[in-house]
C-alpha positions in Angstrom: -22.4 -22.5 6.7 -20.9 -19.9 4.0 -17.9 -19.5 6.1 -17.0 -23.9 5.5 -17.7 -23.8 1.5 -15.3 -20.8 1.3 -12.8 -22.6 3.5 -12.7 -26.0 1.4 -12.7 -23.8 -2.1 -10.3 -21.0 -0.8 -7.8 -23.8 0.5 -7.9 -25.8 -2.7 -7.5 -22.8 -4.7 -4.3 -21.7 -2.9 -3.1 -25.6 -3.9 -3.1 -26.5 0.4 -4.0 -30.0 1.8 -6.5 -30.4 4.8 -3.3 -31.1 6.8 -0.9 -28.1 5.6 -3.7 -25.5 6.6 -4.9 -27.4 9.8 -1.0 -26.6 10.3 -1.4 -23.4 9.8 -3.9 -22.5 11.7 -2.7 -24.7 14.4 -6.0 -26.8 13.7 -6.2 -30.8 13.4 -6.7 -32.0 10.6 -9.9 -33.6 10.9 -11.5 -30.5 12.2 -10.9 -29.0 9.0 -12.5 -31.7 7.0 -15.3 -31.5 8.9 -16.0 -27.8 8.9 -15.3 -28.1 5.0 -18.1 -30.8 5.2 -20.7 -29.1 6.9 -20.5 -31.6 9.8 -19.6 -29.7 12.8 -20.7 -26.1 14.2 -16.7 -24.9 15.4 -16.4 -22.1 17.5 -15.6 -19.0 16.4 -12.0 -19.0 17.3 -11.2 -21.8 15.4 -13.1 -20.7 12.1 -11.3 -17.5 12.6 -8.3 -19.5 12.7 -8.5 -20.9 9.8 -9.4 -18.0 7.7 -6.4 -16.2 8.9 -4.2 -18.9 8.3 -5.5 -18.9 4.3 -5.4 -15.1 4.3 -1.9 -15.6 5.2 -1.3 -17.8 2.4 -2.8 -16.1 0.0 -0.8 -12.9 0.5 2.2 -15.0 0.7 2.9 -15.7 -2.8 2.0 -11.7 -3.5 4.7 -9.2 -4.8 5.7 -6.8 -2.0 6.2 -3.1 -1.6 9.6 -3.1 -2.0 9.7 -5.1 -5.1 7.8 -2.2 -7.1 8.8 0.8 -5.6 10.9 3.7 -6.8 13.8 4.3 -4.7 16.3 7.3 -3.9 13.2 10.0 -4.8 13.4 13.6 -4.8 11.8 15.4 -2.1 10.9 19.3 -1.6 11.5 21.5 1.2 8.4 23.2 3.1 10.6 26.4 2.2 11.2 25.8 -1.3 10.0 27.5 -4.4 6.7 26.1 -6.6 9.0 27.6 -9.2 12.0 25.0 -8.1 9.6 22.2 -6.9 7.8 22.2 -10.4 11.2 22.4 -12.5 12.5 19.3 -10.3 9.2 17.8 -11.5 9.6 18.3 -15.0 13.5 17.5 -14.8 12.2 14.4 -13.5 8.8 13.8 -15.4 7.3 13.1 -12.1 4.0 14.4 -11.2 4.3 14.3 -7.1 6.8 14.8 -4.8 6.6 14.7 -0.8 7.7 17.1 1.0 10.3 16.7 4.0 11.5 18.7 6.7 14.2 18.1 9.0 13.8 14.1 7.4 10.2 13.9 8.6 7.9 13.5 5.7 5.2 16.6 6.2 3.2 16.7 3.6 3.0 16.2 -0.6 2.9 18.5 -3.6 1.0 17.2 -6.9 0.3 18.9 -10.0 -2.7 19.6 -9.0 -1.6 21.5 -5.9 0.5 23.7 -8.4 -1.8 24.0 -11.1 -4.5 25.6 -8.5 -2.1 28.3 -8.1 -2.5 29.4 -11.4 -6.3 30.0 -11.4 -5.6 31.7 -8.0 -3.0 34.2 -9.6 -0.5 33.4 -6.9 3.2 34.2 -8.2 4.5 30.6 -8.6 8.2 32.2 -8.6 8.1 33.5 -4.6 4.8 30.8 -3.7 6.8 28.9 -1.2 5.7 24.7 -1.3 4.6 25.3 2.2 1.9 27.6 1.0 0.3 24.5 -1.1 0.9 21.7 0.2 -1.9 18.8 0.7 -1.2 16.3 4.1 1.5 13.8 3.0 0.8 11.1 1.3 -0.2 7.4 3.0 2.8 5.4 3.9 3.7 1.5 3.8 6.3 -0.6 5.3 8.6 -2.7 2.4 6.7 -5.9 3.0 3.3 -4.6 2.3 1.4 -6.8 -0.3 0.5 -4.5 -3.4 -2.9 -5.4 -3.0 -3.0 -3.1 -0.1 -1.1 -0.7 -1.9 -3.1 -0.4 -4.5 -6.1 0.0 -1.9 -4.2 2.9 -0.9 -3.7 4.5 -4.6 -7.4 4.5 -4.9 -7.8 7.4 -3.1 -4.5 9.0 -2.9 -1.9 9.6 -6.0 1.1 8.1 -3.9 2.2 5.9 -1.8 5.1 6.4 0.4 7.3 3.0 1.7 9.0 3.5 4.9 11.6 1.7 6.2 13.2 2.5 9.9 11.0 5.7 9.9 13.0 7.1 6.5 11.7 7.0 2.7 13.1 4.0 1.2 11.0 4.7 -1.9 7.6 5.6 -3.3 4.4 4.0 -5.0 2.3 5.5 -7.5 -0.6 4.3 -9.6 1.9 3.7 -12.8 4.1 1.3 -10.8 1.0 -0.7 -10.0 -0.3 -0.8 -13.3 3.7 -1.7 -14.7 3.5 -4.7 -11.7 0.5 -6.7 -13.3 
């Protein structure tokens, strides 16, 4: 009975009463004292219930997407210059930018990306972005918790936030680290 320790501990941690997550999870309220209690077996669907309902409240209370993000970013064409794309970066003292066509987000451009070009001898002057380019970068609605953002930034170096299908700002590790 893991599942009714974690419930009683996880709902007195978020500061909930048996009745506001029975509530919640659209529960009674004696059925969550006695799953908390050890004294009844419930079926799945309500246990699952119930641990939705406090995952729900525990990313309530959490900052959002929208609240960190950078708005109004630069973006690079596929057609661009590295030579313009990495000036824009250094104008900027950014370190990624995506890259957008037509205003559909089709891929990213890091440092990295750029810097690989040097130990391949390309000509970063007439390398066109397109040439270099990784697969864009993950995106997010605004009401995304940051804890899923930051999920994200484990394995990528940006996150993209997307509202009605355009860029309404982007994510990177520095903004998560400046949110704590």
């Amino acid at each position: 009975m893991e599942e009714a320790s974690f419930i009683g501990k996880e709902r007195r941690r978020l500061g909930l009463t048996q009745h506001q997550l029975a509530k919640m999870a659209g529960v009674s309220q004696s059925l969550v004292a006695k799953v908390e209690s050890g004294s009844v077996d419930a079926a799945y669907s309500k246990i699952k219930a119930l641990l939705e309902a406090l995952e729900r409240a525990s990313l309530s209370g959490e900052r959002t997407a929208r609240e960190i993000m950078h708005a109004g970013i630069k973006s690079v064409a596929p057609s661009d210059t590295l030579h313009a794309a990495s000036a824009a970066m250094r104008k900027l003292s950014i370190s990624q930018l995506p890259v957008v066509e037509a205003g559909r987000v089709v891929g990213s451009l890091t440092e990295a990306s750029i810097l690989a070009c040097f130990s391949e001898r390309k000509d970063i002057a007439k390398t066109r972005v397109s040439e270099v380019m990784d697969e864009a970068f993950p995106n997010v609605l605004p009401s995304t918790p940051i804890s899923s953002v930051a999920s994200l930034l484990r394995h990528h170096p940006a996150v993209l936030v997307l509202e009605k299908g355009e860029i309404a700002g982007i994510i990177t590790k520095a903004d998560i680290l400046r949110a704590i």
